[in-house]
Backbone as a chain_set.jsonl record, in Angstrom:
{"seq": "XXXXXXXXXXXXXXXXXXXXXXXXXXXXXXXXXXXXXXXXXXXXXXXXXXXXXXXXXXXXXXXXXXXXXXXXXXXXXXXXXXXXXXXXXXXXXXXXXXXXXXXXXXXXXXXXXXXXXXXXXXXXXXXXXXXXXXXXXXXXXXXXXXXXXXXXXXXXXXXXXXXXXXXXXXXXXXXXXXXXXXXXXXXXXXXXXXX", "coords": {"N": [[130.213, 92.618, 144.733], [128.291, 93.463, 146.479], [127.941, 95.816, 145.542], [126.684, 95.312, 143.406], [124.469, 94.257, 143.479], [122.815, 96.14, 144.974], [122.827, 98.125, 142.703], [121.217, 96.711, 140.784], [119.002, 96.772, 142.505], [118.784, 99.002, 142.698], [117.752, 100.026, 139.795], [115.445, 97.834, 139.428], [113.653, 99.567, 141.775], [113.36, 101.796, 140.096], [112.536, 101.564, 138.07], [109.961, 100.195, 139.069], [108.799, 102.577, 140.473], [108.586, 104.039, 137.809], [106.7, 102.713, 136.651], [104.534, 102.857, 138.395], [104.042, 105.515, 138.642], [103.131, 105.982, 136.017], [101.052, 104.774, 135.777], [98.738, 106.019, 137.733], [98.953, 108.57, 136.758], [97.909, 107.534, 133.9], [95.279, 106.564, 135.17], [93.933, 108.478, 136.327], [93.569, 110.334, 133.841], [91.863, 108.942, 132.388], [89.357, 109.588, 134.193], [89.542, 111.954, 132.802], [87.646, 113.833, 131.023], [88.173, 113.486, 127.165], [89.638, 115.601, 124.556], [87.224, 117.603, 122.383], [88.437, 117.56, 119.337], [90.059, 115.26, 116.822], [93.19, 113.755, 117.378], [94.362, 114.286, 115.057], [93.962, 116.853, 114.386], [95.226, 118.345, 115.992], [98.061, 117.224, 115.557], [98.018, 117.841, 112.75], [97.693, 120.525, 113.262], [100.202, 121.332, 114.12], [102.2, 120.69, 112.7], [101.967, 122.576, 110.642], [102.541, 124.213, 107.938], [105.124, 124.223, 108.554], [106.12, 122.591, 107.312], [105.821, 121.892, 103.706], [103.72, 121.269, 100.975], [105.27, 119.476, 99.421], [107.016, 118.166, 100.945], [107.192, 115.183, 102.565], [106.788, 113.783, 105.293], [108.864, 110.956, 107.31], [108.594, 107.654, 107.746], [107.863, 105.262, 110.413], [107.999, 102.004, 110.615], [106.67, 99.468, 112.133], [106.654, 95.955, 112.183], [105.045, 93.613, 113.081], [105.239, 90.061, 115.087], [103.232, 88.529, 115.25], [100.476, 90.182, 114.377], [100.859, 92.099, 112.383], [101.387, 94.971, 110.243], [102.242, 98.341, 111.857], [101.992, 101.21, 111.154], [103.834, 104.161, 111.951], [103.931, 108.143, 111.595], [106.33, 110.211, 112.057], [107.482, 112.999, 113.096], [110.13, 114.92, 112.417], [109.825, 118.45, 113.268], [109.181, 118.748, 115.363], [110.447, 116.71, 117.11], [113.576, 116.803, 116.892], [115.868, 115.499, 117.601], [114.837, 113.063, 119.161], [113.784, 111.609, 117.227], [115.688, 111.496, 115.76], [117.044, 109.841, 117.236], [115.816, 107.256, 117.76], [115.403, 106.948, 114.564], [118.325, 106.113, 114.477], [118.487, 103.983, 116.009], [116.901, 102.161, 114.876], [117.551, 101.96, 112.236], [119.805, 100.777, 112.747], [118.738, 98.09, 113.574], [118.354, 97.833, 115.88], [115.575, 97.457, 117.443], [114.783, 95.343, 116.486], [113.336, 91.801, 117.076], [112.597, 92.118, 119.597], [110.307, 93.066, 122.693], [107.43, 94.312, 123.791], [107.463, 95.013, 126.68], [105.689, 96.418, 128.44], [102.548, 96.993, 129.003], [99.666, 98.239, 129.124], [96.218, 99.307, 129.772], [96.233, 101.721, 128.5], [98.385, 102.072, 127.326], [101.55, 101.054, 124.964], [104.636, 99.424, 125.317], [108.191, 99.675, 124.379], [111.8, 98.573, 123.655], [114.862, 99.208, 125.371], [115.578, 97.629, 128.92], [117.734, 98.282, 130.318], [120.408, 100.713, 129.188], [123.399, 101.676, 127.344], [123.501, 103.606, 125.87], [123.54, 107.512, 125.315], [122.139, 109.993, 127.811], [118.612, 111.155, 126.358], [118.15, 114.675, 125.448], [115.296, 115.825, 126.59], [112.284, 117.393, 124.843], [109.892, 117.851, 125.664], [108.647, 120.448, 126.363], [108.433, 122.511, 124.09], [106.748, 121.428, 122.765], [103.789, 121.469, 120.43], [102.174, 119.473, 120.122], [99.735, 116.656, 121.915], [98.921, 114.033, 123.847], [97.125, 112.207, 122.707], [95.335, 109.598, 121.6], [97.083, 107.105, 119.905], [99.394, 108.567, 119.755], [102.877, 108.783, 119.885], [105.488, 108.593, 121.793], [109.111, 109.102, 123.966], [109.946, 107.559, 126.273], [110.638, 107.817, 130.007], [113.083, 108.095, 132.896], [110.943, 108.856, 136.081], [112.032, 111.045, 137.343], [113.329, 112.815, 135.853], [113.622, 114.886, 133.399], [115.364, 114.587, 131.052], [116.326, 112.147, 130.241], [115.835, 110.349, 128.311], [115.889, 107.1, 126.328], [116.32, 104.917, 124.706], [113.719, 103.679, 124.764], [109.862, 103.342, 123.877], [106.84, 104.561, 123.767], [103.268, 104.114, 123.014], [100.017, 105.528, 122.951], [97.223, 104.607, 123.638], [94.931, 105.809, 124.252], [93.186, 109.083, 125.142], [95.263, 111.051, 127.206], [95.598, 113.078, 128.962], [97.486, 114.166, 131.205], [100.244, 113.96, 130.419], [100.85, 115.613, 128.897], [103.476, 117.813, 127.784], [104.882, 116.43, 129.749], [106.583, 114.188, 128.566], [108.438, 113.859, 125.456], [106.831, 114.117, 122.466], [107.178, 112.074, 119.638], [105.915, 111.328, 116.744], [102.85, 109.441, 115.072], [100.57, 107.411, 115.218], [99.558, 106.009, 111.94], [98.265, 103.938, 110.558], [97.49, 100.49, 111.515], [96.306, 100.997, 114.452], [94.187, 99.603, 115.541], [96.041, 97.277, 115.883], [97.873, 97.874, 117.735], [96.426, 97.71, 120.309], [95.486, 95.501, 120.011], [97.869, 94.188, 121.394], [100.021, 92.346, 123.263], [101.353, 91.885, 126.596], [104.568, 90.732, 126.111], [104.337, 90.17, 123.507], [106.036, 90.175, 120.328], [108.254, 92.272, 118.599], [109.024, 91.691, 115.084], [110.545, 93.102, 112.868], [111.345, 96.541, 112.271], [111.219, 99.443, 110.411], [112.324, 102.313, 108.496], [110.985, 104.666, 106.48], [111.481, 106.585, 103.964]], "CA": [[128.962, 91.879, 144.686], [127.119, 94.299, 147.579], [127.309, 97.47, 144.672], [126.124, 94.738, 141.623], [123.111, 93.99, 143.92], [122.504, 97.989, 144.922], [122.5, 99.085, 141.607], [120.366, 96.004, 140.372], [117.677, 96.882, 143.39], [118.005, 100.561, 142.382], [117.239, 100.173, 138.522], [114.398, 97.616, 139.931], [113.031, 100.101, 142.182], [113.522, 103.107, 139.412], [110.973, 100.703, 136.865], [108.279, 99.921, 139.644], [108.593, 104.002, 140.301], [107.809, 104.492, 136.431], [105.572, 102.24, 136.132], [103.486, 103.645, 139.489], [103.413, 106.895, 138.535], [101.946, 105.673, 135.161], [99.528, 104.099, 136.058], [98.119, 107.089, 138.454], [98.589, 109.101, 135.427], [96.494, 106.811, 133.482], [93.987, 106.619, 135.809], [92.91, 110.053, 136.266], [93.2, 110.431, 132.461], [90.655, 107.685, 131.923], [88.466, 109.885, 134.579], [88.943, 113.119, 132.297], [87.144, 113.544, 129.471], [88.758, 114.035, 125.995], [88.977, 116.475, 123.62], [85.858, 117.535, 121.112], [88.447, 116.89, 118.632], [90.704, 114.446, 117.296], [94.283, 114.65, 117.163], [94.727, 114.77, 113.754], [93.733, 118.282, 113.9], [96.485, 118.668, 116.776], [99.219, 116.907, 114.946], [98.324, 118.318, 111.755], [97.923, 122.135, 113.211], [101.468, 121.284, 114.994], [103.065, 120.648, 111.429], [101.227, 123.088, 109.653], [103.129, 126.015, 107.696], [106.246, 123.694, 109.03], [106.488, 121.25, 106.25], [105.104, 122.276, 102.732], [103.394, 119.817, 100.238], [105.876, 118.739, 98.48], [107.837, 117.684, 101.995], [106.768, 113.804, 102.972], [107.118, 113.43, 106.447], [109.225, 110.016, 107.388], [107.433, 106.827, 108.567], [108.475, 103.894, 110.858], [106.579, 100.817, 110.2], [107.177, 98.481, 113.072], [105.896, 94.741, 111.913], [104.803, 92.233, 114.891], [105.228, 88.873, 114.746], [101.613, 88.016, 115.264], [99.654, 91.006, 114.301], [100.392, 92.887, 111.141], [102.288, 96.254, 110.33], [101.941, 99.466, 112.69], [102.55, 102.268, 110.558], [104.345, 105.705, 112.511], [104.401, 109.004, 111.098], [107.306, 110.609, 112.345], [107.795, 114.375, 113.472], [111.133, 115.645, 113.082], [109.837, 119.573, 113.443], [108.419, 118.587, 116.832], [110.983, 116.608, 118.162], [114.849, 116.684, 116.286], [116.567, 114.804, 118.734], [113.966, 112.078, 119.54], [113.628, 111.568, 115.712], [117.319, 111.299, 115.199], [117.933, 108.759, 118.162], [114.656, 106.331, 117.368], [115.641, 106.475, 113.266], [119.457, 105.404, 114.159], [118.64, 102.698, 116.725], [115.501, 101.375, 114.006], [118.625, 101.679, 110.722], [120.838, 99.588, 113.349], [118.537, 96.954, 113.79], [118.141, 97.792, 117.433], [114.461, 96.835, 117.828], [114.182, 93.833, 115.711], [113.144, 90.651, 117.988], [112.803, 93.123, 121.101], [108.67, 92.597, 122.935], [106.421, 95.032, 124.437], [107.595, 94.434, 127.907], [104.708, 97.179, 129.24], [101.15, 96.624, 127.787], [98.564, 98.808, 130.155], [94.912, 99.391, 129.081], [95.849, 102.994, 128.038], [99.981, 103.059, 126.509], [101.928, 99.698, 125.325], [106.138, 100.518, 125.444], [109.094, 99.086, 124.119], [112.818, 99.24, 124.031], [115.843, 98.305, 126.075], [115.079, 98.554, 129.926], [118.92, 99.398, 130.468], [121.239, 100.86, 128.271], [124.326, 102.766, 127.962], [123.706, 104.884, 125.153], [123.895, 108.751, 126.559], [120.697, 109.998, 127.996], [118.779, 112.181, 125.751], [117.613, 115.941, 126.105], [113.67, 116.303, 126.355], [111.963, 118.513, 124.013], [108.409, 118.148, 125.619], [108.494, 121.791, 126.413], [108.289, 123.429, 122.828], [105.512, 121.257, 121.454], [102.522, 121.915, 119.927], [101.001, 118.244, 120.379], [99.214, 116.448, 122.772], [98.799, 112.392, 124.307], [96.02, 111.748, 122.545], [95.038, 108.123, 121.081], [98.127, 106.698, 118.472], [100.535, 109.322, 119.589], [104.154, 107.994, 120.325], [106.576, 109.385, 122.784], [109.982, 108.666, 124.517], [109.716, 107.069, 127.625], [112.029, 108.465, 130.562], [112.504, 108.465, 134.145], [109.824, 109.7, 136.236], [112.155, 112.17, 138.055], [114.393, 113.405, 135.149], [113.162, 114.935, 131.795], [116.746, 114.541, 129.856], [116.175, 110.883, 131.039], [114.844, 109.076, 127.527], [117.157, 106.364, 125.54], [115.439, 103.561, 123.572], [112.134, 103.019, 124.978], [109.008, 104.325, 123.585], [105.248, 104.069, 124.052], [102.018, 103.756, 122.144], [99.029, 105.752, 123.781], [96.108, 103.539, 123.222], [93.556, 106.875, 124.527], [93.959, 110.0, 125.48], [96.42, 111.474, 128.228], [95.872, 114.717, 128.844], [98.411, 114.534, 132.251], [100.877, 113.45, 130.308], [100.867, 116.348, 127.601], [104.797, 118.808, 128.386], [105.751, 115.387, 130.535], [107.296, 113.288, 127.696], [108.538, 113.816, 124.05], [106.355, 112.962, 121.319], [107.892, 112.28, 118.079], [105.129, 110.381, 116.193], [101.489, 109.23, 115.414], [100.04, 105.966, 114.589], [98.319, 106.304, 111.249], [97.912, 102.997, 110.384], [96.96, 99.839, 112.399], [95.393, 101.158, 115.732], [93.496, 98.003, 116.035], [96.928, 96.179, 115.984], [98.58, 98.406, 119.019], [95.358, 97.355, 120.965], [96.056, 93.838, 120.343], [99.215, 94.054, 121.855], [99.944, 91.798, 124.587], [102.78, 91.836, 127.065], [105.705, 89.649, 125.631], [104.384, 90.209, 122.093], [107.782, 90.594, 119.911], [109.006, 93.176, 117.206], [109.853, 91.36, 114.324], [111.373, 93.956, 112.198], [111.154, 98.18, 112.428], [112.157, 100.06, 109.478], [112.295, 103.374, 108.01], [110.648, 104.805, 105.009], [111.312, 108.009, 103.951]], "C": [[127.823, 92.699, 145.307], [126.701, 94.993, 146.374], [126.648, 96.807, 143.337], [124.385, 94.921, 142.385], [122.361, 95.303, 143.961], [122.141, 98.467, 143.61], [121.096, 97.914, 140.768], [119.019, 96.33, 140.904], [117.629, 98.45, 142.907], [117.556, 100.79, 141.163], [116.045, 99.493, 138.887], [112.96, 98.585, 140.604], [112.55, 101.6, 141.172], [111.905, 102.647, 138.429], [109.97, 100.714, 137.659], [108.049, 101.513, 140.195], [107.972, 104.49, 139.175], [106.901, 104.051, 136.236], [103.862, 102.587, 136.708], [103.573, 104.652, 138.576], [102.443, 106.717, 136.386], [100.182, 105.715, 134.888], [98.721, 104.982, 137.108], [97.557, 107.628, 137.494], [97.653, 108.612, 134.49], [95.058, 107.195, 133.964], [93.043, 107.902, 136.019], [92.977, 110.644, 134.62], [91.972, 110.175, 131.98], [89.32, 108.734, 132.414], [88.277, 110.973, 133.765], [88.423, 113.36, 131.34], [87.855, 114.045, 128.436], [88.535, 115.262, 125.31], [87.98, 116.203, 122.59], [86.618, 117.129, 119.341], [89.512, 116.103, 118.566], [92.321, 114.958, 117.497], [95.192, 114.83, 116.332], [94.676, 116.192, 113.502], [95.161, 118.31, 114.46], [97.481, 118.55, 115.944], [99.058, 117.742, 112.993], [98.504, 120.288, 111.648], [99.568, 122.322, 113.619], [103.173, 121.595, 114.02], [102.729, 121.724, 110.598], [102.186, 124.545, 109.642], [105.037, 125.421, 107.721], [106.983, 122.655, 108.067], [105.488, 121.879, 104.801], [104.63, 120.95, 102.193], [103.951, 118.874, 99.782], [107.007, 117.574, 99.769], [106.481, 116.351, 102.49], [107.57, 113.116, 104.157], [107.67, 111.562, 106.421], [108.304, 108.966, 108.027], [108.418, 105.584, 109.485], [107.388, 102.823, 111.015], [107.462, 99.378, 111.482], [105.693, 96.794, 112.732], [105.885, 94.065, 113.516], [104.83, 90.963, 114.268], [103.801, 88.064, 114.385], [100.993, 88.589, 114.397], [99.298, 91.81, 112.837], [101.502, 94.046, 111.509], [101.094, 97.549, 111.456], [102.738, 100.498, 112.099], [102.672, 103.675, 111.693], [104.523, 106.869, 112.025], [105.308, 110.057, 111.891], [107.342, 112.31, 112.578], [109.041, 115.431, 113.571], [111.459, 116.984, 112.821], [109.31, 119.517, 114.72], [109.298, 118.005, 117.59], [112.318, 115.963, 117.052], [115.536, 115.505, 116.507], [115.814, 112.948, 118.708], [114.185, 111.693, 118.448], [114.815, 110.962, 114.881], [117.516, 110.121, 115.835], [117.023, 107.528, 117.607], [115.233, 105.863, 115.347], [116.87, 106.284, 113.248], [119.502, 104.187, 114.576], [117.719, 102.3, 115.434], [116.683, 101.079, 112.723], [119.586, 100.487, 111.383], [120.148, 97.997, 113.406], [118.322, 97.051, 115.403], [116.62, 97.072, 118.297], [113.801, 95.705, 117.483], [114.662, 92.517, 117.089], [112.854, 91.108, 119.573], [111.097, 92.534, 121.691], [108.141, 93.649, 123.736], [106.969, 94.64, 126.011], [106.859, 95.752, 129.022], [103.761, 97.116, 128.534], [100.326, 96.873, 129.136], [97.387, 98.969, 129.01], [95.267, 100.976, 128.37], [97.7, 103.147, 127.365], [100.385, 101.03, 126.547], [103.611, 100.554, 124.969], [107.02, 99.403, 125.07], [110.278, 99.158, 124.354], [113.465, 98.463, 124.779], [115.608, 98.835, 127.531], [116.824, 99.251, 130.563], [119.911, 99.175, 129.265], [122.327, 101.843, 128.049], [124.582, 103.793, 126.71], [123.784, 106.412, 126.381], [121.974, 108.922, 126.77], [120.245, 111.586, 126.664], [117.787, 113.34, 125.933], [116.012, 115.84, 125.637], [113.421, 117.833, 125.443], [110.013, 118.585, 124.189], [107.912, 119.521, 125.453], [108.304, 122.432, 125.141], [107.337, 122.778, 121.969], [104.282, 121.422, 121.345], [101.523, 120.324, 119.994], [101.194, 117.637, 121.813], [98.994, 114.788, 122.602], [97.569, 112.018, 123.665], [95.734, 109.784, 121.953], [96.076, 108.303, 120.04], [99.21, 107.2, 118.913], [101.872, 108.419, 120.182], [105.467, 108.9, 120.704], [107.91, 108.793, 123.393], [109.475, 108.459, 126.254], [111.038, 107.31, 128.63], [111.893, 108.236, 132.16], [112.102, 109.483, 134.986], [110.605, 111.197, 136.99], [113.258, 113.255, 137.316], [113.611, 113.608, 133.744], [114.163, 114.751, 130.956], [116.981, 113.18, 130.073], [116.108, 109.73, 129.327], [116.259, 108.354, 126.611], [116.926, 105.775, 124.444], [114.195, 103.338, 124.073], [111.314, 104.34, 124.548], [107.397, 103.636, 123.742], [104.186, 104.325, 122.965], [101.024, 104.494, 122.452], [97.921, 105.253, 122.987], [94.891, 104.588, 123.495], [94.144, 107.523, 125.084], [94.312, 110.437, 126.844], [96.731, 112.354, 128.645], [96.968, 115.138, 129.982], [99.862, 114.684, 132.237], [102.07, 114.508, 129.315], [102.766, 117.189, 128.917], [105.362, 117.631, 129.071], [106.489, 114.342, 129.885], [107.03, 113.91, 126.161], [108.003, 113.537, 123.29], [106.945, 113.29, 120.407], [106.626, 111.457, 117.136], [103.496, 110.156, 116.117], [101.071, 107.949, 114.486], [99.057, 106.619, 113.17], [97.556, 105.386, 110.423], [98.38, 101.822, 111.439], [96.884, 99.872, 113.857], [95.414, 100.015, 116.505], [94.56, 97.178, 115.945], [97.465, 96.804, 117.418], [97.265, 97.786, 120.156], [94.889, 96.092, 121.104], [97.107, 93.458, 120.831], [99.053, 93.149, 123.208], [101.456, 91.794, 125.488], [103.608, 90.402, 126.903], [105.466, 89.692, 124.798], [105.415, 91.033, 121.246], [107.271, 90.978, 118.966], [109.651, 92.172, 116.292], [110.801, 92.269, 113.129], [110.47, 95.932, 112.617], [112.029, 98.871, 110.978], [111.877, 101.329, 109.385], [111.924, 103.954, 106.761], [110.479, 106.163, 105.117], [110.771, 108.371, 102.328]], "O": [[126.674, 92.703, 144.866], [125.529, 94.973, 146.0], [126.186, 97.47, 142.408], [123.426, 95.536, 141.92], [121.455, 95.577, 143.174], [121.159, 99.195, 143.464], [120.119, 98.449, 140.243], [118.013, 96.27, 140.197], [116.558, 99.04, 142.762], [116.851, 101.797, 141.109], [115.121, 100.302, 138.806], [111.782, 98.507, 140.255], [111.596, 102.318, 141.471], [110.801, 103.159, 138.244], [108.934, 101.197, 137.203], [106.848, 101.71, 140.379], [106.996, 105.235, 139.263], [106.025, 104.693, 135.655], [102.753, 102.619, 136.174], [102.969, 104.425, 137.527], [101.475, 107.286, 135.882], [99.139, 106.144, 134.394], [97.697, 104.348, 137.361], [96.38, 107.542, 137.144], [96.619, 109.244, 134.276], [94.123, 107.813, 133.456], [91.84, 108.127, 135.886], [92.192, 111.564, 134.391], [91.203, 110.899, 131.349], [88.385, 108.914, 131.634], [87.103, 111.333, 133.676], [89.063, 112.853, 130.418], [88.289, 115.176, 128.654], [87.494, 115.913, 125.395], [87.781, 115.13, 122.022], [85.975, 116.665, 118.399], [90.155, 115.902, 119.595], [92.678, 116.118, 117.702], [96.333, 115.275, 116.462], [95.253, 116.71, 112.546], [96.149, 118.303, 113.726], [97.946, 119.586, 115.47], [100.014, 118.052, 112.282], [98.984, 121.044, 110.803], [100.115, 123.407, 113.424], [104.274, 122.113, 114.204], [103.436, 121.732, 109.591], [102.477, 125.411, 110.467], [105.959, 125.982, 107.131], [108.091, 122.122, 108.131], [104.37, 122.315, 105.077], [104.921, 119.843, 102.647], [103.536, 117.723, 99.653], [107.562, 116.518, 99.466], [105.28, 116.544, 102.683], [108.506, 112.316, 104.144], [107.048, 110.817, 105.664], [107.365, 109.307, 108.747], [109.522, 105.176, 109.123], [106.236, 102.883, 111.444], [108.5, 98.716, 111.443], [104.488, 96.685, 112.958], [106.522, 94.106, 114.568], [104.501, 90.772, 113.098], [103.502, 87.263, 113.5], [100.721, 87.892, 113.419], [98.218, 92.077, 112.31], [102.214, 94.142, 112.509], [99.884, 97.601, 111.679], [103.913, 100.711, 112.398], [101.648, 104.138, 112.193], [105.739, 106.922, 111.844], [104.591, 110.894, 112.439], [107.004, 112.734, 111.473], [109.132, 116.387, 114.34], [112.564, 117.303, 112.381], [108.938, 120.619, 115.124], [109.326, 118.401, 118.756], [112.168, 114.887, 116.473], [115.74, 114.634, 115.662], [116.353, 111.93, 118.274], [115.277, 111.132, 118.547], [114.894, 110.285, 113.856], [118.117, 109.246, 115.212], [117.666, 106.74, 116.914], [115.388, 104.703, 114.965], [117.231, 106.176, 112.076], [120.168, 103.304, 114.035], [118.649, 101.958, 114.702], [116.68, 99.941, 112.253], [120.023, 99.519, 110.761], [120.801, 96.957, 113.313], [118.103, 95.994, 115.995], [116.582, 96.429, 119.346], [112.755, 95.193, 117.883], [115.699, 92.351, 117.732], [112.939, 90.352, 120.541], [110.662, 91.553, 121.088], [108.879, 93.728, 124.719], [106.559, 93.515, 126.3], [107.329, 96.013, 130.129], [103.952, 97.172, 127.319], [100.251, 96.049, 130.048], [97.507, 98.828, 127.793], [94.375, 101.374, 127.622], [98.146, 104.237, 127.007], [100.014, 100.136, 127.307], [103.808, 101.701, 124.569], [106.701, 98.255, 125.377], [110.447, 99.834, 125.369], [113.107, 97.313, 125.033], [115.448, 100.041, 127.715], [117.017, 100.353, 131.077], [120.194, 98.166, 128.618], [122.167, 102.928, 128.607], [125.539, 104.555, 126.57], [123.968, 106.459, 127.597], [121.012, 108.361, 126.244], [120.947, 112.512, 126.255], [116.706, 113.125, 126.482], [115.646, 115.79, 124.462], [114.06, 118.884, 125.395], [109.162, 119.041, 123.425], [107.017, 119.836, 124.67], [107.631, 123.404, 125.483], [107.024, 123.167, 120.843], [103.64, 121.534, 122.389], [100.296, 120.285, 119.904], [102.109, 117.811, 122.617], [98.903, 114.271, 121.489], [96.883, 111.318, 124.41], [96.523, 108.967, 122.428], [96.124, 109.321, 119.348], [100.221, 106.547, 118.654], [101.698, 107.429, 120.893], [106.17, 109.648, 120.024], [107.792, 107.571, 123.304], [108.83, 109.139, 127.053], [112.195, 107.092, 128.27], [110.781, 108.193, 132.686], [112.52, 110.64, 134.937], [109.964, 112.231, 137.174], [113.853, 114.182, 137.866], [113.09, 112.692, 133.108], [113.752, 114.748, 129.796], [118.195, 112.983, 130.098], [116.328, 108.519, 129.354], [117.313, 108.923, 126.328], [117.318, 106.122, 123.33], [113.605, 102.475, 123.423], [111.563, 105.542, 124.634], [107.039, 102.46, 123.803], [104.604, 104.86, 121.939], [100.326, 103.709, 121.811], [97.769, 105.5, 121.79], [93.818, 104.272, 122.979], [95.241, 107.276, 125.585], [93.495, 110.109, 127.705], [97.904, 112.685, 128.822], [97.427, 116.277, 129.895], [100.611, 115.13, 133.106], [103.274, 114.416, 129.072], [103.02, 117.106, 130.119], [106.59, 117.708, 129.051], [107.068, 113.544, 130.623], [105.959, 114.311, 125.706], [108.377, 112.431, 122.9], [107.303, 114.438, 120.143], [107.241, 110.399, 116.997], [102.824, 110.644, 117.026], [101.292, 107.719, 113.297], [98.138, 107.432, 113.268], [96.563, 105.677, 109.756], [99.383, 101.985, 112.134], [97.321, 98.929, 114.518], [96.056, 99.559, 117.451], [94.159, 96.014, 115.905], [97.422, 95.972, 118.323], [97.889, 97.263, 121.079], [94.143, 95.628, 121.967], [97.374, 92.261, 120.726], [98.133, 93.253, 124.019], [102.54, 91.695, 124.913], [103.35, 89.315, 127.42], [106.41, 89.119, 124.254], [105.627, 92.238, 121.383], [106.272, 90.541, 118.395], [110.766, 91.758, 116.61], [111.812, 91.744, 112.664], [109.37, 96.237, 113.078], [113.22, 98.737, 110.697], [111.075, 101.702, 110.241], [112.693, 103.671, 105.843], [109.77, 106.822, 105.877], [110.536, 109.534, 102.001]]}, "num_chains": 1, "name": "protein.A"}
């Protein structure tokens, strides 16, 4: 009963750790100013040469119950791994009925908060994009980069602190203005895959 409680207060304390150092991060984001451009250039110089024309990057279209579809365009020359784990849990059904259970002014996040898949290896280090507004990353703990499982985030504006510190696999390229209506406890009704 002592080691159920221990490990209960140490996953507790592990979340209000992630969620602090967030929200720091945030905050001095907010104070820095953005880039001159957007990060369509980024994400499209990131792919570029990497995917030819005829190649049609994958999408994940996560519906809300409330809101409308949130179209994802997917990255898997930027992040393999990430790409692989996110499009088996989304084919399983893993995120359907799930809710935003983080919704800050600047990232909203989803996902299971524990889980016993394995943990999986970061690939911030080798990419070519950046936190900007839409982008979508694995969420991990704050003191481990091989840390990320099922949760992922939204960045609602840009993040420049954030850029090499989490995985992105993704970029919003349709409904924005729905991630920005997000509210905390607002549920996933379905996530799919369209390739």
């Amino acid at each position: 009963m002592v080691r159920a409680r221990s490990a209960a207060s140490m996953t507790l304390r592990r979340v209000f750790l992630y969620g602090t150092i967030l929200s720091l991060t945030a905050l001095i984001s907010i104070l820095t100013p953005g880039p001159a451009h957007p990060q369509t250039d980024t994400a499209t110089a990131a792919t570029e040469g990497e995917n030819d024309a005829a190649t049609t990057l994958p999408h994940m279209v996560i519906t809300t119950e409330k809101y409308g579809d949130i179209v994802i365009e997917l990255y898997p020359d930027q992040a393999p791994k990430a790409v692989e784990r996110i499009t088996s849990l989304v084919e399983s059904g893993f995120y359907n009925g799930l809710w935003f259970h983080r919704v800050e002014p600047y990232v909203i996040q989803t996902g299971a908060v524990e889980s016993d898949l394995p943990k999986l290896e970061g690939e911030m280090f080798s990419q070519k994009l950046t936190h900007e507004e839409g982008m979508v990353g694995m969420a991990r703990l704050p003191d481990d980069y091989d840390s990320a499982k099922t949760q992922f985030y939204i960045c609602k504006k840009h993040l420049p602190l954030m850029n090499s510190e989490y995985t992105l696999f993704g970029k919003v390229i349709e409904g924005m203005d729905i991630v920005k209506k997000i509210k905390k406890g607002d549920k996933i009704k379905t996530i799919t895959i369209v390739r």
